[in-house]
N, C-alpha and C positions, 0 to 999 in steps of 0.2 A: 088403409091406403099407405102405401111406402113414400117414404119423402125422398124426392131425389135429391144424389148429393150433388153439393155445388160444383161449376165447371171448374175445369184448371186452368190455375193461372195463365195467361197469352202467353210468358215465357216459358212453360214450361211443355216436355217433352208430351205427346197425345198417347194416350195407351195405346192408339192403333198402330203409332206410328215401328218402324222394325225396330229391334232391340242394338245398342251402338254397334255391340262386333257385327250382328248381320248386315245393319247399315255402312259398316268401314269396308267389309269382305266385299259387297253390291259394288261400293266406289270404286273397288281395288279393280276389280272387273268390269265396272264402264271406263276406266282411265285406263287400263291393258286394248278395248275394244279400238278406242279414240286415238291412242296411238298407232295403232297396224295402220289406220288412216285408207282402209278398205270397207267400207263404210259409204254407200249413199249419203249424200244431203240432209235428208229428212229423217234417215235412223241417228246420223250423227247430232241433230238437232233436238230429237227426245233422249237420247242417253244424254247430252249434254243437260240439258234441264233434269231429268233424274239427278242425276248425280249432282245437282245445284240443290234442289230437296233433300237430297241424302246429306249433304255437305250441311245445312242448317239444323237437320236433326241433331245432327250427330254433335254441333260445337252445343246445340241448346242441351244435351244430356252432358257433356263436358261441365257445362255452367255448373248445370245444377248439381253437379259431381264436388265441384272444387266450391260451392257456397256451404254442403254440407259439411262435409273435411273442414272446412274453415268452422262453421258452427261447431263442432263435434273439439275443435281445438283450440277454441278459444277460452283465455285466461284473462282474470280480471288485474287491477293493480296489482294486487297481493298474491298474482300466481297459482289464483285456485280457479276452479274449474268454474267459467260461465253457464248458464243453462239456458236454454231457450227451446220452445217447442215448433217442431220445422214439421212441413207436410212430406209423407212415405209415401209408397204403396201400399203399403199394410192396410187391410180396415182397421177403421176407429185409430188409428197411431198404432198397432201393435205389430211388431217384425212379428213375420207366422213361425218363424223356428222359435222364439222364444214366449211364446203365448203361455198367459199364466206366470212367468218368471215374475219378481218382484223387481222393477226399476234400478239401474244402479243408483246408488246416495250419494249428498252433499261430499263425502269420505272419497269418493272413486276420482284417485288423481288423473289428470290428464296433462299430456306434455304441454310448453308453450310453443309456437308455430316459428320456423326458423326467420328471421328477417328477410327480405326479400331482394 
């Protein structure tokens, strides 16, 4: 018997959900439809909900865009590279382009993140 894996996190993005550029491209196109403002009532009422869907996808793939980047660039006192292990898509943690590769090491510099 297979063990299922745990659900994802509430904030994070659903695999079903569309990938960010298809999600921004949908918006881009219910916000061109909503302005011509020829449009019924009730089609204006579900693209406007769509694109309120689309619109929370899309910043929750943001989030988790800019938590990584942060994790991936973060440095300790001493300017050397933090580590922490963060959830992918890969199974088991592993990016599929580099399957089998060995981990970069404690040795592999990483910049510090500019002040904000």
């Amino acid at each position: 018997m297979n063990p299922r894996p745990p659900p994802p996190p509430p904030d994070s993005p659903d695999a079903a959900d569309p990938s960010f550029e298809a999600a921004i491209k949908r918006l881009t196109e219910i916000v061109n439809s909503l302005e011509r403002g020829d449009l019924p009532l009730e089609d204006s009422l579900r693209l406007f909900e769509e694109g309120v869907r689309l619109s929370r996808i899309s910043q929750r793939r943001l989030d988790a865009a800019e938590k990584r980047v942060e994790q991936l660039l973060a440095v300790d006192e001493q300017g050397r590279a933090r580590t922490s292990p963060f959830a992918t898509d890969a199974a088991e943690g592993e990016d599929p382009d580099r399957a089998g590769d060995p981990a970069p090491g404690p040795d592999v510099a990483q910049r510090p993140m500019a002040p904000r």
